[in-house]
Residue, then its C-alpha position, 0 to 999 in steps of 0.5 A: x685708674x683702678x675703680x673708674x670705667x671710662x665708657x665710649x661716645x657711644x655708651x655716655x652722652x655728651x652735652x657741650x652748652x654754650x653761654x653767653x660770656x660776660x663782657x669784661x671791661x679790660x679785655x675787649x678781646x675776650x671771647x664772646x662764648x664760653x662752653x661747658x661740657x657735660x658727660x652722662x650716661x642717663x638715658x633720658x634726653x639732653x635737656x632733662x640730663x641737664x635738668x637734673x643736673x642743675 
Protein backbone atom coordinates (compact mmCIF):
# COMPACT_ATOMS: atom_id res chain seq x y z
CA UNK A 1 0.00 0.00 0.00
CA UNK A 2 1.68 2.82 -1.19
CA UNK A 3 1.78 5.99 1.31
CA UNK A 4 1.30 3.73 4.32
CA UNK A 5 4.22 2.37 6.71
CA UNK A 6 3.45 -0.13 8.63
CA UNK A 7 6.06 -0.38 11.54
CA UNK A 8 6.81 -3.45 14.02
CA UNK A 9 5.61 -4.30 17.81
CA UNK A 10 8.80 -2.80 18.31
CA UNK A 11 8.42 0.60 16.73
CA UNK A 12 4.47 1.12 17.69
CA UNK A 13 2.82 0.27 20.94
CA UNK A 14 0.16 -1.66 21.26
CA UNK A 15 -2.67 -0.98 23.75
CA UNK A 16 -5.51 -3.98 24.11
CA UNK A 17 -8.31 -2.43 26.77
CA UNK A 18 -10.91 -4.79 28.05
CA UNK A 19 -14.39 -3.43 29.23
CA UNK A 20 -16.97 -4.98 30.75
CA UNK A 21 -19.66 -5.85 28.12
CA UNK A 22 -23.06 -4.92 28.56
CA UNK A 23 -25.50 -7.93 29.65
CA UNK A 24 -27.98 -8.74 26.77
CA UNK A 25 -31.09 -10.12 27.79
CA UNK A 26 -31.46 -12.71 24.71
CA UNK A 27 -27.95 -14.00 24.62
CA UNK A 28 -26.98 -15.56 28.03
CA UNK A 29 -23.94 -16.64 26.50
CA UNK A 30 -22.73 -13.61 25.19
CA UNK A 31 -19.28 -12.82 26.34
CA UNK A 32 -18.79 -11.32 29.52
CA UNK A 33 -15.76 -8.94 27.94
CA UNK A 34 -15.16 -7.05 24.98
CA UNK A 35 -11.52 -5.65 24.08
CA UNK A 36 -10.26 -2.96 21.78
CA UNK A 37 -7.02 -2.69 20.34
CA UNK A 38 -5.35 0.50 20.03
CA UNK A 39 -1.80 0.73 17.90
CA UNK A 40 0.26 4.20 18.46
CA UNK A 41 3.52 5.04 18.09
CA UNK A 42 3.46 7.98 20.83
CA UNK A 43 6.29 7.87 23.02
CA UNK A 44 4.27 8.68 26.11
CA UNK A 45 2.86 5.91 28.62
CA UNK A 46 0.00 3.86 27.91
CA UNK A 47 -2.35 5.75 29.80
CA UNK A 48 -1.57 8.91 28.47
CA UNK A 49 -1.79 7.49 24.85
CA UNK A 50 -5.15 6.47 25.57
CA UNK A 51 -6.03 9.83 27.08
CA UNK A 52 -5.33 11.29 24.33
CA UNK A 53 -7.17 9.52 22.31
CA UNK A 54 -10.21 9.72 24.28
Amino acid sequence: MEGCKVGTLAENGLIVIRRPNQDDLFDQTAPRYRYTAVASNRPESAAETLEWYA
